[in-house]
C-alpha positions, 0 to 999 in steps of 0.5 A: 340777684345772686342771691335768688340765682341761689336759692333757685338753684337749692330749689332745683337741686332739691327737686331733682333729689326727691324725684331722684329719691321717689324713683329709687323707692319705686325701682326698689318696691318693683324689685321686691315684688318681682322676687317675691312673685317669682318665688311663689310661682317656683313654689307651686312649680316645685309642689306640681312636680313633687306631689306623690300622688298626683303630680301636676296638682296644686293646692287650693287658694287660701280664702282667709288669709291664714297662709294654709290652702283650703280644703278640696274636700268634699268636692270643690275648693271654696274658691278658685282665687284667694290669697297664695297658700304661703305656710302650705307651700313652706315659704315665708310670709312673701310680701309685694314691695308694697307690703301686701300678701300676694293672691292666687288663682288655679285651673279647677282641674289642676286643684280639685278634688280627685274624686270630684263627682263632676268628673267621676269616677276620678279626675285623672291629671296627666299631659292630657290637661291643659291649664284653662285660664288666659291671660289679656293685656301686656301679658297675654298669655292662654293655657294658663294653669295657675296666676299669682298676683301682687295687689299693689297699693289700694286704689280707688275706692278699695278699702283693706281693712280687717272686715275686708282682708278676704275680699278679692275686689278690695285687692285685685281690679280690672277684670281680675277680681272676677276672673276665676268666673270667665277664666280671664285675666287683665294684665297691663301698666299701672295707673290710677285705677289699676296696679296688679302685678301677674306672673302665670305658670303655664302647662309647659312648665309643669309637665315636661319634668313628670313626663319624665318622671312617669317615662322612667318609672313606666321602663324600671317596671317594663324591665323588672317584668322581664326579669321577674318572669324568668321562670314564666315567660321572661318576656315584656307584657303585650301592649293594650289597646284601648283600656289599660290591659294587655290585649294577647298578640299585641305589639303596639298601643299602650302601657298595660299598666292596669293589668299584664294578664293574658293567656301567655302573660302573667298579672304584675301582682303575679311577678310581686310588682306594685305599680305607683298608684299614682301612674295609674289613677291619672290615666299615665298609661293613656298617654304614652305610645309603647312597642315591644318587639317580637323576639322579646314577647311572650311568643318569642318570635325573631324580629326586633325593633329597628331605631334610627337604622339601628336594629336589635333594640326591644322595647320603645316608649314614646312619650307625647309631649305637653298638649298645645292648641290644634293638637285635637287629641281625642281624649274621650275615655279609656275604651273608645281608642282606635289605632288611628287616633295615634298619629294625634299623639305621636308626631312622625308618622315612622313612629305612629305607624303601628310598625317596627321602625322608629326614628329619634323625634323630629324638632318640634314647636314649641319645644315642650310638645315634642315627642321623647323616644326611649329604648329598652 
């Protein structure tokens, strides 16, 4: 009896073990997979950010399993789901804790070819463009921009193979190996059927950061047209109205990024000032809401402009914010705007008035919307 009080209890202590053991594999493939996700999504992030001719984009999925992201030309990505574009994106050979390369899908808008004839002449890529992908399940989540995936052990009857590397259904179930053509994904637990892993990058995480970049690369021009036009007008270019020029007499509206001429104004090229293509192509002067004050315009009047009760200051540049649903911004196209489509852009109505008061912007939710002021 003694002796079988033993060996049930070397059973036990060999049982608890192996389940001791399994769980720590488990944590350990879980822990190597959420490191190799979140390194990929900071990837891309860093790519959008960077981009140095259309900041935000991202590149095509890779549809053969090379590492390299296809490309977009002549129009479209081959696919917008494929495998995460790890040498285009100079990462290492990222791997799930199950020791699969990891998948990728990306908003059309975000990856495609920007002269695309679908959305001609350009595809313009600014806080106008929201990511159009959603997210169900445990996760749920809408304006996604981008997904990266961990396939996980096969399951069911996928079958991975050297004949079937590429093929998504053999790698992604549940609704998300055909998500790219409902633009929805499934997340959830894992199960005998299911086992994909998702980690999304939405519009707030892209946008913030090269809203600032094009803000004060839009201020360092605002400010080098004064100086340079010294022995013109050493003024601020008038605002535009609706397509990108400077309109005579202008005061509020937006950047005249597309051209500063006017009967008192002189061109930026007229200065030796270059404008980032980039600033241009993708509509930034579209977005953004900018005033200069009387004193410091062509007409050299006496009023300037008063912020938070403080007067004297010349220029203010608003920028709007990340867009969000119930926004109704009224995109339309360069040339249909009127003034009163700005309080869609602009949240508080001191700022949105077409007047020459201006208040720091209110809180804002979420945070990643919120107007940002700047002052020359």
């Amino acid at each position: 009896m003694l002796l079988l009080v033993m060996l049930i209890g070397i059973a036990a202590a060999l049982l608890v073990y192996g389940m001791i053991d399994t769980n720590s594999l488990a944590i350990k493939r879980a822990n190597v997979t959420e490191a190799a996700l979140a390194q990929a999504k900071q990837a891309l992030i860093g790519r959008a950010w960077a981009d140095p001719n259309r900041p935000g984009s991202l590149p095509c999925p890779d549809t053969d399993n090379d590492g390299i992201a296809q490309s977009p030309f002549p129009t479209d990505c081959p696919s917008y789901i494929g495998r995460l574009p790890w040498r285009t994106l100079g990462l290492t050979d990222l791997r799930d804790g199950d020791g699969e390369r990891l998948w990728y899908a990306v908003t059309r808008e975000f990856a495609t070819n920007p002269t695309n004839p679908w959305c001609a002449p350009t595809c313009p890529l600014n806080t106008d463009n929201n990511g159009q992908l959603t997210i169900t399940g445990a996760a749920a989540a809408t304006n996604v921009v981008a997904i990266v995936f961990s396939a996980g052990a096969a399951v069911a009857t996928q079958v991975r193979d050297a004949a079937n590397q590429n093929n998504v259904a053999n790698y992604l179930e549940g609704g998300n190996e055909t998500g790219v053509a409902t633009s929805t994904f499934v997340s959830g637990i894992a199960t005998n059927t299911f086992n994909d892993r998702l980690l999304a990058i939405d519009s707030s995480e892209i946008w913030p950061q090269i809203e600032k970049r094009a803000g004060s690369e839009i201020l360092a021009k605002l400010q080098e047209y004064r100086i340079a036009g010294a022995n013109w007008c050493t003024c601020y270019p008038w605002a535009d109205l609706s397509n990108g020029s400077s309109n005579e007499g202008r005061y509020n509206g937006r950047v005249p990024l597309l051209g500063a001429a006017t009967a008192s104004t002189p061109e930026w090229a007229d200065l030796g000032i270059t404008i980032p293509s980039w600033l241009k192509d993708n509509n930034w002067w579209y977005v953004f809401f900018y005033t200069v004050s009387d004193n410091q315009s062509a007409w050299h009047g006496a009023g300037t402009l008063t912020v938070d009760g403080v007067a004297g200051t010349s220029v203010v540049l608003i920028t709007t914010g990340t867009i969000v649903a119930g926004d109704n911004r009224p995109k339309g196209t360069p040339g249909s705007w009127v003034d009163t489509d700005w309080p869609f852009y602009v949240d508080d109505p001191e700022n949105s008035d077409l007047g020459v008061v201006f208040v720091t912007p209110t809180p804002h939710t979420p945070a990643y919307a919120k107007d940002r002021l700047y002052t020359l």
